[in-house]
C-alpha positions as CSV (number, residue, x, y, z in Angstrom):
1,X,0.0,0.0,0.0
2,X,2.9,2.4,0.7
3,X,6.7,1.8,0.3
4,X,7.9,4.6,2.7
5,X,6.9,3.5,6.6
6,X,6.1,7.3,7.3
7,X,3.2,7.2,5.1
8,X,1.5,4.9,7.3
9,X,2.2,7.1,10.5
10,X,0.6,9.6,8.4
11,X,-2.7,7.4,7.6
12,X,-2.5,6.9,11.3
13,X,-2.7,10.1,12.2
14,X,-5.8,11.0,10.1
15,X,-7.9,8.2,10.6
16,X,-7.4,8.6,14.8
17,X,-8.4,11.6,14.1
18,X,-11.1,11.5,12.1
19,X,-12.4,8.4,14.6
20,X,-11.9,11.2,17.4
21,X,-14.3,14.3,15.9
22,X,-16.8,12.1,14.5
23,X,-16.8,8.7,16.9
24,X,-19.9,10.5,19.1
25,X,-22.2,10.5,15.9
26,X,-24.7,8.3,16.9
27,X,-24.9,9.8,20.4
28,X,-24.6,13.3,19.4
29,X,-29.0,13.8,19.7
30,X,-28.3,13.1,23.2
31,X,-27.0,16.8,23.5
32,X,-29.8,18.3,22.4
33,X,-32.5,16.3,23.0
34,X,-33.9,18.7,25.7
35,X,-34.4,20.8,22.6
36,X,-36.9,21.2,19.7
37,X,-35.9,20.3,15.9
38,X,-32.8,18.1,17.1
39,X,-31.5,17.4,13.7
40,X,-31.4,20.9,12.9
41,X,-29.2,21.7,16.3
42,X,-27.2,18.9,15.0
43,X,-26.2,20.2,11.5
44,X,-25.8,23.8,13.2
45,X,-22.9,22.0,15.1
46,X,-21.6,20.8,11.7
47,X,-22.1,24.4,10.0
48,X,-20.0,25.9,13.7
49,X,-17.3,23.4,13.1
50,X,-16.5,23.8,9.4
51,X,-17.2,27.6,9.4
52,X,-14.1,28.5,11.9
53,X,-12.4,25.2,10.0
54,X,-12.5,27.9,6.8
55,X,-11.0,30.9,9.0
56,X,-7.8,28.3,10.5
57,X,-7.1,26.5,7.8
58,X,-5.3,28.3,5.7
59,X,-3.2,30.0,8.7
60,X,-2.8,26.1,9.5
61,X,-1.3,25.6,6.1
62,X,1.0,28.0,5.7
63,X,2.3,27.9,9.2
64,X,3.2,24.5,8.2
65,X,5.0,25.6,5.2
66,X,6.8,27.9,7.0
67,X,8.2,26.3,10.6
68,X,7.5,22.4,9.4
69,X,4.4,20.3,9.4
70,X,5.4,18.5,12.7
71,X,4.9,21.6,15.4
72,X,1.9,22.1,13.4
73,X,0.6,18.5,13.7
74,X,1.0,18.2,17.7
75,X,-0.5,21.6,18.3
76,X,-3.5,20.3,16.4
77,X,-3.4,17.4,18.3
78,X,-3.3,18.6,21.1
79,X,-5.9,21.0,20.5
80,X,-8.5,18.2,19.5
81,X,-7.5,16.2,22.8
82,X,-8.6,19.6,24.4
83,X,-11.6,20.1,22.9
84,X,-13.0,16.2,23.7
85,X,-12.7,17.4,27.3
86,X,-15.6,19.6,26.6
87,X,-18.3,17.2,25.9
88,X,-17.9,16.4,29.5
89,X,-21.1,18.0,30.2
90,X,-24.1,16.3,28.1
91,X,-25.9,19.6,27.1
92,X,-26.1,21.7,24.2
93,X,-23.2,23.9,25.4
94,X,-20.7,21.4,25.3
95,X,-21.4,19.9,22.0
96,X,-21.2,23.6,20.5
97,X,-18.1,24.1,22.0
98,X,-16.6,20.8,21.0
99,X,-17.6,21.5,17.6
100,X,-16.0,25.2,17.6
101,X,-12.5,23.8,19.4
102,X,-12.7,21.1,16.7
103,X,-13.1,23.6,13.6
104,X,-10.0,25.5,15.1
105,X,-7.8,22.4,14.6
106,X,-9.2,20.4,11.5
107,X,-7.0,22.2,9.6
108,X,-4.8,19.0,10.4
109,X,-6.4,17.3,7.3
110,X,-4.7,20.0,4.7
111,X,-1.4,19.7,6.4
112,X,-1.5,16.0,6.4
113,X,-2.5,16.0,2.7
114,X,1.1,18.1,2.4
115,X,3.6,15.7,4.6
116,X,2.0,12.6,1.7
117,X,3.0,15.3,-1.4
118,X,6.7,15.3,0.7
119,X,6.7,11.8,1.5
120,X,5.5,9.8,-1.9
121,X,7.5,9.1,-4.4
122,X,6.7,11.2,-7.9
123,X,5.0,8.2,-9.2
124,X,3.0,7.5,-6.2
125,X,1.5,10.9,-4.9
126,X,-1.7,9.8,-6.9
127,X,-2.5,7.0,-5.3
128,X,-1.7,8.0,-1.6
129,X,-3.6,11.3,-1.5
130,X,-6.3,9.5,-2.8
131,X,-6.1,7.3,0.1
132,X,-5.7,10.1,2.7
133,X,-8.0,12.2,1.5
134,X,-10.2,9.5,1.5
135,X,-9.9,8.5,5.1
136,X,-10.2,12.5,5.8
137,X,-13.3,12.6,3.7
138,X,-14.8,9.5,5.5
139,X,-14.3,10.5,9.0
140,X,-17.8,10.8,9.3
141,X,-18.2,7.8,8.8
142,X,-15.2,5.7,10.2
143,X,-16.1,7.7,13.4
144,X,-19.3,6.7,14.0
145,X,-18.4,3.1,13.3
146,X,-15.3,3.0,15.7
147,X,-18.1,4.6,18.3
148,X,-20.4,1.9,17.5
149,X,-18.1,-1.0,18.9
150,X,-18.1,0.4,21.6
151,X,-22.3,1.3,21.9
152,X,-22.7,-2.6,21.3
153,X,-20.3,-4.0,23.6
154,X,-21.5,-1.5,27.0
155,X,-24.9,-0.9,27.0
156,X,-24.3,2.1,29.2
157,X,-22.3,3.8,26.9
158,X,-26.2,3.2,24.3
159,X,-27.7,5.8,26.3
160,X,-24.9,7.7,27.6
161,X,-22.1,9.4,25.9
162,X,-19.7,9.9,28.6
163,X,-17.9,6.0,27.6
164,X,-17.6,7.8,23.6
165,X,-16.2,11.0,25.1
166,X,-13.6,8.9,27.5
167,X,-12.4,6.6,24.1
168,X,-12.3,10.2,22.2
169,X,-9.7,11.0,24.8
170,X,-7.9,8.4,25.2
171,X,-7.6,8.3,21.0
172,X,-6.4,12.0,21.0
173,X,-4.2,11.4,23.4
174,X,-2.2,8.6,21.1
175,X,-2.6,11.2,18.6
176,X,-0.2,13.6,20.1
177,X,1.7,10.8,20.6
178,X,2.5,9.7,17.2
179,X,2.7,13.4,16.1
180,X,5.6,13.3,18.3
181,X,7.1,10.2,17.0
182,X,6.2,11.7,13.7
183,X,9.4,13.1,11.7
184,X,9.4,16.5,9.7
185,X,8.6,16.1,6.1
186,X,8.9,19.6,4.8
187,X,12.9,19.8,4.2
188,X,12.8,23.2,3.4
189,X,14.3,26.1,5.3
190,X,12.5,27.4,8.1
191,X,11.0,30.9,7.9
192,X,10.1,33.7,9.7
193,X,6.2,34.0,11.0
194,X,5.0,37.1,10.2
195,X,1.8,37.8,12.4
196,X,0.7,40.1,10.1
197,X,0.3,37.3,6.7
198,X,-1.4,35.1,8.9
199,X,-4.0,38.0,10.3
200,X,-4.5,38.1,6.6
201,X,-4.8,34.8,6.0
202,X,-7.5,34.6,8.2
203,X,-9.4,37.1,7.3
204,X,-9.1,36.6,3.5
205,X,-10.9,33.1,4.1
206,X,-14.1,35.1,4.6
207,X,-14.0,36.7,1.3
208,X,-15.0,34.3,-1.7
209,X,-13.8,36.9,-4.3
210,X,-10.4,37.1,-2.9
211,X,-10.0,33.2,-2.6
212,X,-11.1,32.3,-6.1
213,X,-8.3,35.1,-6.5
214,X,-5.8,33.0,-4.7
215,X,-7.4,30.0,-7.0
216,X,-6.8,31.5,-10.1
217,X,-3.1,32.5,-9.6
218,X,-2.6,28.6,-8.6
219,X,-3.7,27.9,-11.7
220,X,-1.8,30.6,-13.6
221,X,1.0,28.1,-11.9
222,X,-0.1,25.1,-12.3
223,X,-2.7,24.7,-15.5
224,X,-5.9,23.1,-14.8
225,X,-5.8,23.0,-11.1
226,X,-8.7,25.5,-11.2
227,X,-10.8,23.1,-13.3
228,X,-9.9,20.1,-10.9
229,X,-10.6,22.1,-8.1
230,X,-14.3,23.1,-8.8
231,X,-14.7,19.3,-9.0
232,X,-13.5,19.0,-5.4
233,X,-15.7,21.9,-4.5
234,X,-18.8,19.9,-6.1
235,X,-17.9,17.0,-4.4
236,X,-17.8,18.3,-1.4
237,X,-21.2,19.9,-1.4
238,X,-22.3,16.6,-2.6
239,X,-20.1,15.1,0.5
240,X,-22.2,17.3,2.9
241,X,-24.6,14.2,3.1
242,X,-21.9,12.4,5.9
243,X,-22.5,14.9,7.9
244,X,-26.6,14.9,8.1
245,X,-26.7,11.1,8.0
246,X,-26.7,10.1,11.7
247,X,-29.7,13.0,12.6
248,X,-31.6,11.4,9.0
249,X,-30.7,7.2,10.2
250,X,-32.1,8.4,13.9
251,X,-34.8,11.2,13.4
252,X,-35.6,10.7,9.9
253,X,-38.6,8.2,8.7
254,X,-36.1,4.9,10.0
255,X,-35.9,6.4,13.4
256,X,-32.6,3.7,14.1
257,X,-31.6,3.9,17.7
258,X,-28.0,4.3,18.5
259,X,-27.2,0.5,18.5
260,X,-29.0,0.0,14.8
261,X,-27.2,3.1,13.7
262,X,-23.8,1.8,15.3
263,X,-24.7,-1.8,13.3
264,X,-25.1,0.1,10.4
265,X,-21.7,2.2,10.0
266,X,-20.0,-0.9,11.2
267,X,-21.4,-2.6,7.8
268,X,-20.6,0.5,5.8
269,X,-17.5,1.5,7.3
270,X,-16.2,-1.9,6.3
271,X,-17.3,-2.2,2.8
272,X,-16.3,1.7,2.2
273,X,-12.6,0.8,3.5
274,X,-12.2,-3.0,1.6
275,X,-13.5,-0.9,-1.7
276,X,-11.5,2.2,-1.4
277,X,-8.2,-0.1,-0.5
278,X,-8.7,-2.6,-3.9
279,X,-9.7,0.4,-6.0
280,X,-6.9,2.6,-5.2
281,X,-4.4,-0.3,-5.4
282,X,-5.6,-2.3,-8.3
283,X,-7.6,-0.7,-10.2
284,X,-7.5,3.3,-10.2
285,X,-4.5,3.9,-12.0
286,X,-5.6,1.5,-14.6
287,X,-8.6,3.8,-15.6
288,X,-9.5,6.7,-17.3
289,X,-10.2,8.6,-13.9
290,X,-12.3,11.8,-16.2
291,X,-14.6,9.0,-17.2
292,X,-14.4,7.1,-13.7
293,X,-15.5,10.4,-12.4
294,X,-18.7,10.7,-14.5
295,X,-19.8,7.4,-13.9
296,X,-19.0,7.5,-10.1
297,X,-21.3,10.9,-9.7
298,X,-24.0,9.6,-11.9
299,X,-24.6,6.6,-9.8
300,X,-24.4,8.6,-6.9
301,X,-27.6,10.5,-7.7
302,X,-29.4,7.1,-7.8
303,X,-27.4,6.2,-4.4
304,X,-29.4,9.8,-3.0
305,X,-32.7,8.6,-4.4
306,X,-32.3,5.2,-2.9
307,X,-31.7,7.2,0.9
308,X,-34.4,9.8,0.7
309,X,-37.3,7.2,-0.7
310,X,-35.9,4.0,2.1
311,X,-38.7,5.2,4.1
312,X,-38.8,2.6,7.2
313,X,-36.9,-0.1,5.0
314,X,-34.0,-1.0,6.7
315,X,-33.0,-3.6,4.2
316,X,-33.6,-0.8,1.5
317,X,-30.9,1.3,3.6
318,X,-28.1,-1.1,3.8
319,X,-28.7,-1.9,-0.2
320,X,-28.0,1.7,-1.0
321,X,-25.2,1.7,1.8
322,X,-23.1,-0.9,-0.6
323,X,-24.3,1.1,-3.5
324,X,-22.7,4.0,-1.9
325,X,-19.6,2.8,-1.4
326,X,-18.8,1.2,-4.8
327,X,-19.7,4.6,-6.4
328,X,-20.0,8.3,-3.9
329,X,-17.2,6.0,-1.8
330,X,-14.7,6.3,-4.3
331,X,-15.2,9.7,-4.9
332,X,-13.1,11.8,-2.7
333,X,-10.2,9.8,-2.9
334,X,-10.3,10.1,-7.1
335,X,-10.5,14.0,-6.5
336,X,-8.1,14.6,-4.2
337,X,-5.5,12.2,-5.7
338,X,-5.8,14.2,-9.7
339,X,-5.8,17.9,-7.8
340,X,-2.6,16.9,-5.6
341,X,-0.7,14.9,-8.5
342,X,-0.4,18.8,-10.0
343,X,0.0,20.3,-6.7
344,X,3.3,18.1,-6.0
345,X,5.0,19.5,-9.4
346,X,4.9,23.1,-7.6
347,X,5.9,24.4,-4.4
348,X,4.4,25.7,-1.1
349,X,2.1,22.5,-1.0
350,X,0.9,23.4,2.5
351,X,0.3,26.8,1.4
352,X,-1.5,25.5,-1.7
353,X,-3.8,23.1,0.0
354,X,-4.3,25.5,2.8
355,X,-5.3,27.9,1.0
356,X,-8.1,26.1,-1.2
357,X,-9.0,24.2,1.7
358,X,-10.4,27.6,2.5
359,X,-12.3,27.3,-0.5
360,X,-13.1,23.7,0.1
361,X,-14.9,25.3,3.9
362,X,-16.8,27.6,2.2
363,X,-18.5,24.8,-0.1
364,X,-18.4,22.6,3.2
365,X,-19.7,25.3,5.2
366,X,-22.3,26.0,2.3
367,X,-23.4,22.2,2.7
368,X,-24.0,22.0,6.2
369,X,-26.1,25.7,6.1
370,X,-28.0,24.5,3.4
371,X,-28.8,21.1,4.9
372,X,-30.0,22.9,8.5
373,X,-32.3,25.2,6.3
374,X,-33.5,22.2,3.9
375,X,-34.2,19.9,6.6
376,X,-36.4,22.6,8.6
377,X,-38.4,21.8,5.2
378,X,-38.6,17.9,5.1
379,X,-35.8,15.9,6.1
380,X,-35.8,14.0,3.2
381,X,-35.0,17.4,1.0
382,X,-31.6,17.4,1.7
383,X,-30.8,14.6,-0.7
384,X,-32.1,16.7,-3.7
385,X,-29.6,19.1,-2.9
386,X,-26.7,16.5,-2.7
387,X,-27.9,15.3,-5.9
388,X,-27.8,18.4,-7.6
389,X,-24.4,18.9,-6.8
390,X,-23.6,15.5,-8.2
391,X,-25.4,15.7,-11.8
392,X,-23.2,19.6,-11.9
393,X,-20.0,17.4,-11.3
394,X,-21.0,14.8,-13.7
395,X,-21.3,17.3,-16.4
396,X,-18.1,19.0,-15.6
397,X,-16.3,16.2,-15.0
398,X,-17.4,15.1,-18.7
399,X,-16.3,18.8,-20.0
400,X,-13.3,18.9,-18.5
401,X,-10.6,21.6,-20.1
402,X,-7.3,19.4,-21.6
403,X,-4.9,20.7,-19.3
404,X,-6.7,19.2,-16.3
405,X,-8.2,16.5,-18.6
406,X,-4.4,15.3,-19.0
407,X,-4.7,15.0,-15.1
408,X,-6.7,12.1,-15.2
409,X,-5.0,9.9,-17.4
410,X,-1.4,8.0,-16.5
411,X,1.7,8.7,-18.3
412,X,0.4,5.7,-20.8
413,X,-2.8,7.1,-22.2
414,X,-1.3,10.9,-22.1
């Protein structure tokens, strides 16, 4: 799967991590069930989290380019450790703190995504972004199902999520660990930090017009990053589904309780890490990944049909499950392996990724806004808009300008 042993420490890293912001899933209701319109409190949590995620990222990522990714990588650490500590309390105050602590250090994922461009090998960076950004774009998913071994095994911790928040703990804590076993990746020479670029940093995330700015003189660098990047925009909104799909399993028309939910992202954790490992081994450098793309999102508007219309049908929800993760599965890791391929032949990768990640929280951020207002509606309506986002990334996946089109082919079909 990977040649160079720090690669793994890497994949480590992000999937602890991921397991550590998302493990509480199926319990989150429990934090605002004293409240009306749960789901919707639920996906404002999301929209909190990944709105200051789009302030600190890009401060994140160029800190990282600047004094190394490691003292970047244990203070995010050691900021998530921090922020399990405040879902201590089981009310709607500490969930809405944990979710703002944790958008102030999920900037980890772009700065990750740069230690792989370091680490692989030319030919390689391909296929092991795709698997990190894979594992970074399933969190909400391998979360939950980490969580759910444990809501089986103690039936305390089925009605209480105090056993989850001790686990999330204990996981950050190894975090910090391996981010201080981890060894620097950025070999360049250290600079100064001027307080002043990061100030704008920050502030520059909250202004679209200036970060498509910032996108279009990436692409001035690097040709058809732009192109590839509106694809990882699209997906993302499309992605915004992960995030709604505990409050739609346990509020929704199924109305799972936490130990059916846990069953469930066991099932579809499983299948999603199985495909994405044999695809991205064995198969994805094999294919035309422009017309892998189109394929993948097409079938992914069917896989949002089959979740909004499963009414009570449990057996209709674990059919579109597999469905889901032999096509909308695949789907992050295809993106992010094309965009960083073209990344890794320039420089300032952290500042790169950090940057559009910005971009990548507004469309996030975007997601999780819509899906709060949407499912006010009908909570079903959500899925139209996931849709939507798929059929616009089908059709410019399929109209794809040459430079980036080149992207998606290997050195043999070029």
């Amino acid at each position: 799967m990977f040649k160079n042993p720090r690669l793994g420490l890497i994949y480590a890293i992000t999937f602890i991590d991921a397991v550590v912001a998302g493990g509480l899933g199926p319990l989150f209701n429990k934090y605002t069930e004293a409240l009306s319109a749960r789901q919707v409190w639920v996906m404002a949590g999301s929209a909190l989290l990944l709105g200051l995620q789009l302030i600190t990222s890009p401060v994140l990522g160029t800190l990282s380019d600047k004094i190394g990714r490691r003292p970047v990588l244990i203070g995010t650490a050691i900021g998530s450790f921090l922020a399990s500590f405040l879902l201590f309390p089981v009310n709607v105050f500490g969930y809405l703190g944990n979710r703002a602590a944790e958008g102030t250090t999920n900037g980890m994922s772009s700065v990750l995504r740069s230690a792989v461009v370091d680490t692989a090998e030319d030919n390689d960076v391909t296929q092991q972004t795709s698997i990190q950004g894979n594992i970074t774009a399933l969190g909400a998913i391998f979360g939950p199902a980490i969580g759910g071994l444990l809501i089986i095994s103690l039936p305390q911790a089925r009605f209480n999520p105090i056993p989850l928040v001790i686990m999330g703990c204990i996981l950050a804590v190894l975090n910090i660990i391996l981010t201080l076993v981890f060894k620097e990746t950025n070999d360049k020479e250290k600079q100064p930090i001027d307080p002043q670029e990061l100030k704008m940093k920050a502030f520059n995330a909250l202004k679209v017009k200036t970060l498509w700015k910032q996108l279009d003189d990436v692409d001035e660098k690097l040709k058809g990053f732009k192109a590839l990047y509106i694809l990882q925009l699209l997906s993302l909104l499309a992605l915004g589904y992960y995030n709604y799909f505990i409050a739609y399993l346990i509020v929704g028309d199924l109305g799972l309780t936490a130990r059916q939910a846990s069953y469930f992202f066991i099932y579809y954790g499983l299948i999603t890490v199985v495909v994405n490992l044999l695809f991205f081994q064995f198969i994805a450098k094999r294919l035309d990944q422009k017309k892998a793309l189109v394929v993948v999102a097409i079938a992914g508007i069917g896989v949002m049909g089959l979740y909004a219309f499963a009414g009570g049908s449990v057996l209709m929800l674990y059919i579109a499950g597999a469905v889901d993760s032999l096509t909308i599965g695949l789907l992050a890791g295809l993106i992010a392996g094309i965009t960083s391929q073209l990344a890794a032949k320039g420089e300032g990768q952290g500042s790169v990724f950090g940057d559009t990640q910005a971009l990548g929280g507004v469309a996030s951020f975007t997601a999780a806004v819509a899906t709060t207002l949407l499912t006010a509606v009908d909570p079903r309506a959500p899925f139209a808009f996931y849709a939507l986002a798929l059929g616009v990334l089908a059709y410019r996946s399929a109209t794809l300008p040459e430079d980036a089109a080149n992207e998606t082919k290997d050195e043999n079909q070029k």
